[in-house]
MARGU-624874 format. One line per field, with one value per residue (C-alpha): z, y, x; residue in three letters; residue number from 1. Coordinates in Angstrom, 1 decimal. Example, Ala and Ser with C-alpha at 12.3 -4.5 7.8 and 13.67 -1.06 7.14 Angstrom:
pz: [7.8_7.1]
py: [-4.5_-1.1]
px: [12.3_13.7]
pakol: [ala_ser]
selum: [1_2]
This chain:
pz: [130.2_127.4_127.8_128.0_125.1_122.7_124.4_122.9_119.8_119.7_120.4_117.8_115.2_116.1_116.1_112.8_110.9_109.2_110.2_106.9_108.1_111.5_108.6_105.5_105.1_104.3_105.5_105.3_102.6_102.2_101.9_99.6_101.2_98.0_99.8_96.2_94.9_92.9_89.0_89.6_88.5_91.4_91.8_88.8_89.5_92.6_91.6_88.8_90.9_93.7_90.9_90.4_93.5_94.1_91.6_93.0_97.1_96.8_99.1_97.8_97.6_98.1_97.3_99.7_99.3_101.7_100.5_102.2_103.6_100.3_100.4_104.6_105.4_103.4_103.7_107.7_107.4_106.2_108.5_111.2_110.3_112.4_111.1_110.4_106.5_105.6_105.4_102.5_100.7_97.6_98.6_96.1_95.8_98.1_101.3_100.8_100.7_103.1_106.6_105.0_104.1_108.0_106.7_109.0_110.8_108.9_107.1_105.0_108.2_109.3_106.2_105.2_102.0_99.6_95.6_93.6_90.6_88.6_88.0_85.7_85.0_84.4_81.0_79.6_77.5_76.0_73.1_70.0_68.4_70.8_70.1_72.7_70.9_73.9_77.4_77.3_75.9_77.7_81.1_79.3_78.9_82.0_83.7_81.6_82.3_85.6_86.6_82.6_81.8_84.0_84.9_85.6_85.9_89.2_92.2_94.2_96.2_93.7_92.2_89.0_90.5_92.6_89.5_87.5_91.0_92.0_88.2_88.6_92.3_91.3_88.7_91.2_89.9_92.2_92.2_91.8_88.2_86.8_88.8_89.1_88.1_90.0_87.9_88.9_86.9_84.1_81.5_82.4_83.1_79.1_77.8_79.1_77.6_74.1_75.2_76.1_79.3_80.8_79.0_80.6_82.1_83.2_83.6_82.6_79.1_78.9_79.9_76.9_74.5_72.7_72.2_71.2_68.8_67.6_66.6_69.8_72.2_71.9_74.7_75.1_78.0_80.7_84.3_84.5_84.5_80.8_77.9_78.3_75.5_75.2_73.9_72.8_71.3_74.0_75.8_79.7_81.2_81.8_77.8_77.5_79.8_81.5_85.0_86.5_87.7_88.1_89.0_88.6_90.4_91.5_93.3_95.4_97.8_100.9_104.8_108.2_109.9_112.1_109.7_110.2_107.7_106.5_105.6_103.8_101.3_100.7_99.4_97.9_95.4_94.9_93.6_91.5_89.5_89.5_88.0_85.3_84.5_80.6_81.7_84.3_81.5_79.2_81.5_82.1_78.9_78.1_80.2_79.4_83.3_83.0_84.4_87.3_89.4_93.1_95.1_99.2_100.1_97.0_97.3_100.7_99.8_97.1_99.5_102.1_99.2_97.7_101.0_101.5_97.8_98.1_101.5_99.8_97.2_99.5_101.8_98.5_97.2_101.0_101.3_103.8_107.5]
py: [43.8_45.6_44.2_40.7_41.1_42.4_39.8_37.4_39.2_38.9_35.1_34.2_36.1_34.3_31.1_31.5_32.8_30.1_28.9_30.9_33.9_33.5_32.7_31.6_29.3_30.2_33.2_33.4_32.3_28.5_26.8_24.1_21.8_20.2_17.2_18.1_21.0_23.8_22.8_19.7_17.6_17.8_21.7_22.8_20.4_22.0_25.4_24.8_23.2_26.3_29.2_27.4_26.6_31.0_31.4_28.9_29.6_33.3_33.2_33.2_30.0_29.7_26.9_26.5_23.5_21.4_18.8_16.7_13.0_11.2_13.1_12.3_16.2_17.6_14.4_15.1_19.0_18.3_15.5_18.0_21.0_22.7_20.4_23.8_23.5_25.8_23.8_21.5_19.2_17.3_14.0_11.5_7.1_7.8_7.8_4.4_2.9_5.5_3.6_0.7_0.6_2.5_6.2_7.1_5.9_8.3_6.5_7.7_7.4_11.0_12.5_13.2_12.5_15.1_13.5_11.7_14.6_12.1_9.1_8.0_4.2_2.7_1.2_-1.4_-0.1_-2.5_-1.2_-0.6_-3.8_-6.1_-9.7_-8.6_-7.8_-8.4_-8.5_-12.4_-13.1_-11.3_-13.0_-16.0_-15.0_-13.9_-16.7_-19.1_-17.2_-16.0_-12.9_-12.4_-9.7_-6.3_-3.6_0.3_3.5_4.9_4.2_0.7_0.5_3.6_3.3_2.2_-0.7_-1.5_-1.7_-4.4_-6.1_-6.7_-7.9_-10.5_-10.9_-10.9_-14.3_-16.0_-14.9_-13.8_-10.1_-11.8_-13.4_-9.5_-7.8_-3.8_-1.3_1.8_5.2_8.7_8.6_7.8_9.2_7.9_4.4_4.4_5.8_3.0_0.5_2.3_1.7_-2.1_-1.7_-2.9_-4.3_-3.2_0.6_0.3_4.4_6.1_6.4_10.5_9.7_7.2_9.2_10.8_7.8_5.4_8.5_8.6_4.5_4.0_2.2_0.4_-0.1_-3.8_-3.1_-0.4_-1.3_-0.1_-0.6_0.3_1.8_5.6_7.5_9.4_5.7_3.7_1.2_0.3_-2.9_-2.9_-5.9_-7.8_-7.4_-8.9_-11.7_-12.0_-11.1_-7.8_-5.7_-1.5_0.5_3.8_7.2_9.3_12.5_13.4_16.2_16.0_17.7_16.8_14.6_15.9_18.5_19.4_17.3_20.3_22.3_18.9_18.7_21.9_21.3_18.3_20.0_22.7_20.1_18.1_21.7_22.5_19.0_19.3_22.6_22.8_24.6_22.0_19.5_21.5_22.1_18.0_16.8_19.5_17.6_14.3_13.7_10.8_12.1_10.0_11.4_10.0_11.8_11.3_7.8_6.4_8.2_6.5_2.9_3.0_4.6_1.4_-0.9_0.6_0.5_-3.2_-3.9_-2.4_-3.2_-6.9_-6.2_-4.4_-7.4_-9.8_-8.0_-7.6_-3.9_-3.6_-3.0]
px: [-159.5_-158.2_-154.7_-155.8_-157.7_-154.7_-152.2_-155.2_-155.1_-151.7_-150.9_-153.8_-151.9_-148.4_-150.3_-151.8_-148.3_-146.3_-142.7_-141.8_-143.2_-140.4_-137.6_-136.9_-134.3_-132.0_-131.5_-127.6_-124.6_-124.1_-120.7_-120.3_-116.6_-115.0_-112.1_-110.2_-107.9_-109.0_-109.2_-110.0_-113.1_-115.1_-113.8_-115.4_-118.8_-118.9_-118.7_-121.2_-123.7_-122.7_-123.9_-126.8_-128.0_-127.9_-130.4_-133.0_-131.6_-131.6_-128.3_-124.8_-123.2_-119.1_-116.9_-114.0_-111.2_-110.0_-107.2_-105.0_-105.0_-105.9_-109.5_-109.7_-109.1_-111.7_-114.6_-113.5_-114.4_-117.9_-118.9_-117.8_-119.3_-122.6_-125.5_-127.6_-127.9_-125.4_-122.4_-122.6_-120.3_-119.7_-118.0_-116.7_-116.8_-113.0_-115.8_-116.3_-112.7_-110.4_-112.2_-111.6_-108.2_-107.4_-106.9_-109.7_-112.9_-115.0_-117.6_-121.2_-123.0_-121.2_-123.7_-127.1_-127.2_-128.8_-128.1_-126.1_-125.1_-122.8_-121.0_-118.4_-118.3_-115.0_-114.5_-111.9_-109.6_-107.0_-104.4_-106.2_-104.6_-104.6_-106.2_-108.7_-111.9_-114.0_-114.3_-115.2_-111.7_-110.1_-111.3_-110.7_-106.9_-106.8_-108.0_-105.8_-102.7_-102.5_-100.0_-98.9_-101.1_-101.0_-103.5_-103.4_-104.8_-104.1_-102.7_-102.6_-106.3_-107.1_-111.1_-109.6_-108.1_-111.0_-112.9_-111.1_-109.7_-113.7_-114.7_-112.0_-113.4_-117.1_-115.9_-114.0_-110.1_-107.8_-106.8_-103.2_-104.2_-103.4_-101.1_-101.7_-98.8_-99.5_-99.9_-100.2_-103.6_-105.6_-103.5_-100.1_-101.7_-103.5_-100.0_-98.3_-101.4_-100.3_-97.0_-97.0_-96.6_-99.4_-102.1_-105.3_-106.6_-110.1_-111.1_-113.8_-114.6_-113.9_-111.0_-109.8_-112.2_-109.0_-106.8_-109.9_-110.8_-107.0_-106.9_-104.4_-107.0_-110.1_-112.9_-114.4_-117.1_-118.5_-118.8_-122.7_-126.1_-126.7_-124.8_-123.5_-125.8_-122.1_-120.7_-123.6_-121.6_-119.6_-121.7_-121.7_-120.2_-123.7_-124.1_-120.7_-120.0_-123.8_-122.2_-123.7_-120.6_-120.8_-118.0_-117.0_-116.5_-119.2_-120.0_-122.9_-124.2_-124.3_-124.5_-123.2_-125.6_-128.0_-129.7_-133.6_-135.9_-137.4_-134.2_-132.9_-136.1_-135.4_-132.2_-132.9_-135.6_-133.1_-130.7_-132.6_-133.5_-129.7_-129.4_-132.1_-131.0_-129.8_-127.1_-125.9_-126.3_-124.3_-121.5_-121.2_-121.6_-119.0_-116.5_-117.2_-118.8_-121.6_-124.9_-126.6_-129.2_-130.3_-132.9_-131.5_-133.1_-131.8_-128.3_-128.4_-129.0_-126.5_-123.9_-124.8_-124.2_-120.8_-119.1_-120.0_-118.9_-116.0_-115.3_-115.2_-112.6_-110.2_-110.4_-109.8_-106.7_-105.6_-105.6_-108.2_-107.1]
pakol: [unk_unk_unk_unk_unk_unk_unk_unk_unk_unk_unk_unk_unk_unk_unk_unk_unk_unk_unk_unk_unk_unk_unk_unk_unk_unk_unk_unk_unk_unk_unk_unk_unk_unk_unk_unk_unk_unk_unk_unk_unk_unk_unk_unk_unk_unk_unk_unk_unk_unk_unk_unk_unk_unk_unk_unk_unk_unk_unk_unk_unk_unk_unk_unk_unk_unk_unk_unk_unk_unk_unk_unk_unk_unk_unk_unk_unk_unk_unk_unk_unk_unk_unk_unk_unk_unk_unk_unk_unk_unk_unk_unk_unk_unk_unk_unk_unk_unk_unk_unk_unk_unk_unk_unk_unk_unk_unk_unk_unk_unk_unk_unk_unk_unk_unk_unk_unk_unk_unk_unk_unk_unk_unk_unk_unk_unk_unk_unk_unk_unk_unk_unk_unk_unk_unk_unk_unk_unk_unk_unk_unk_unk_unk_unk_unk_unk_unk_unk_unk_unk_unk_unk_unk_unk_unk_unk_unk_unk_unk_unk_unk_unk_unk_unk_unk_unk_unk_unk_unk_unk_unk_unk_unk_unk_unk_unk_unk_unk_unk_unk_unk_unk_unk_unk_unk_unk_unk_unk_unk_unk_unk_unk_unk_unk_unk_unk_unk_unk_unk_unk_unk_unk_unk_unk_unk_unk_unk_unk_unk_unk_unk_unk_unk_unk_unk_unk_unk_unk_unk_unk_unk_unk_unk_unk_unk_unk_unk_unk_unk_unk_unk_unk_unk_unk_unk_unk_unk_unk_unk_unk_unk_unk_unk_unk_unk_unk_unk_unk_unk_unk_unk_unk_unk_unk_unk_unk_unk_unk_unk_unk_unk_unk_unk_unk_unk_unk_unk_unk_unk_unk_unk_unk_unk_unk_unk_unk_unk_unk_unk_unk_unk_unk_unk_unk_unk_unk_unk_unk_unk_unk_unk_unk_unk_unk_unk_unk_unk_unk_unk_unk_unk_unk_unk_unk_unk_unk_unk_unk_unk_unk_unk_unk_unk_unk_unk_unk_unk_unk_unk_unk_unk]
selum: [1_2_3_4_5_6_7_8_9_10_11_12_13_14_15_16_17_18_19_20_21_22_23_24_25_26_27_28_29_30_31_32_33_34_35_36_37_38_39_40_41_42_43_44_45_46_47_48_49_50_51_52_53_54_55_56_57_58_59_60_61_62_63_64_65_66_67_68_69_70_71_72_73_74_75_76_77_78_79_80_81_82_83_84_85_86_87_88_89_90_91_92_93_94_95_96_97_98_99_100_101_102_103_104_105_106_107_108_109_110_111_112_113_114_115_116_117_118_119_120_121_122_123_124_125_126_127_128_129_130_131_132_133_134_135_136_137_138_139_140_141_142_143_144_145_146_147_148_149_150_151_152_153_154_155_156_157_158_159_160_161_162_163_164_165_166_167_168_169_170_171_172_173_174_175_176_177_178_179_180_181_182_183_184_185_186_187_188_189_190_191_192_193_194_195_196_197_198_199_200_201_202_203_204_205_206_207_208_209_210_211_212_213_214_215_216_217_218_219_220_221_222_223_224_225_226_227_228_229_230_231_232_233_234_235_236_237_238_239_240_241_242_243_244_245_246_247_248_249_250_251_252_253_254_255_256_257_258_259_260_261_262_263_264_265_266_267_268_269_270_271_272_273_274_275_276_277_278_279_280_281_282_283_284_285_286_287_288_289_290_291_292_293_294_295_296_297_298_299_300_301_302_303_304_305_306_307_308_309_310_311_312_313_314_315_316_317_318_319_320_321]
């Protein structure tokens, strides 16, 4: 009788103690997967976002890169890792295009998608005195004068491109009507706008800041929602031409598909306090990166939506497989 009575004892108290009182995730080191090389943009936002995330998890955070494949190898390594909450990764806009254009069959459906923590809209710069003073006129040339006037700012299929291919797409102008010279990046492509050599770089504004600053470039619209508080004079596209277009580059947290609900709200409240933390802001601004946040359903429709869009604009300027 005794015995019974303390095993009953017993499975009262186990019933009565919390999941937390079994474990607290987490209860182990997280890994934040950047697909980019150490340095880089999304390096150093990962690594910020990683130290902050310590203080709130209680767990140490590490940042490991994996490169290769245009983006594939690293986006790759995160979809596959053990769906147990401790493998994170900060994927970039690249998830949305690399399926499409046959790099890989990996898609956004391989995540869980925690938030969006930034986006940089593309902006169109043109040389500072060009007799483009804004984006209507320029469309107007453009449309006019098919193939004369050239676009760059990265490489061919690149976000840069997709950004001024779908505008011209999104008003019924072939990609054709301003042919794209491939660049190695932003700042070659708006050194060869100053140059002459091409006569439009649509990248983000941080980007262009020091040659608009220096009188060599000037910046007729943004590709967002509303005006960057960074650049309020700059008017987005719908301001300009009264056709709703946003493009840019973004980056977002994310974990392999499968994870437990309860571990993901966790993480998802740790994130939005990394991204309302000064010191988050601070480190962002600091850079020039545009701030943008998404809790996870929202993060998720807007990932649906982008890989449709762009999806489209691949198909238009016949880079899609």
């Amino acid at each position: 009788m005794r015995i019974a009575k303390l095993m009953s004892a017993a499975v009262v108290a186990v019933a009565a103690m919390t999941p937390a009182a079994w474990a607290q995730y987490p209860e182990q080191p997280l890994t934040i997967i950047v697909p980019w090389s150490a340095g880089g943009g999304t390096d150093a936002a990962a690594r910020m976002i990683g130290s902050l995330l310590e203080r709130d998890l209680g767990q140490p955070v590490k940042v490991i890169n994996r490169t290769g494949g245009s983006g594939v190898v690293g986006h790759s390594a995160i979809a596959n890792a053990a769906p147990d909450g401790y493998t994170l990764g900060l994927i970039t806009s690249e998830i949305n295009m690399m399926h499409w254009m046959g790099l890989t069959d990996l898609t956004y459906e391989a995540y869980e998608p925690l938030a969006m923590m930034n986006e940089d809209p593309a902006g169109v710069h043109v040389k500072a005195d060009s007799e483009w003073n804004d984006l209507k006129s320029m469309i107007e040339d453009i449309r006019a004068n098919p193939g004369k006037f050239k676009g760059t700012g990265t490489g061919l299929g690149g976000s840069w491109h997709l950004a001024l291919a779908g505008l011209l797409n999104k008003l019924d102008i072939s990609a054709d009507a301003m042919p794209w010279i491939p660049s190695k990046g932003a700042a070659t492509g708006l050194l060869d706008v100053v140059a002459g050599g091409a006569d439009v770089a649509p990248v983000s504004l941080p980007e262009a800041t020091s040659l608009v600053e220096a009188g060599k470039l000037k910046t007729l619209a943004i590709m967002a929602g509303e005006r960057a508080k960074n650049f309020p004079d700059v008017p987005t596209v719908e301001e300009a031409i009264g056709v709703s277009w946003n493009q840019g580059v973004w980056r977002g947290m994310v974990t392999p598909a499968g994870v437990d609900a309860e571990i993901r709200q966790t993480l998802m409240a740790a994130l939005e306090k990394v991204y309302n933390d000064p010191e988050y802001v601070e480190f962002m601004n600091s850079r020039g990166f545009g701030l943008r946040w998404m809790d996870g359903p929202g993060f998720a429709t807007y990932l649906a939506e982008s890989d449709k869009e762009l999806g489209a604009v691949l198909k238009a300027i016949g880079l899609a497989k």
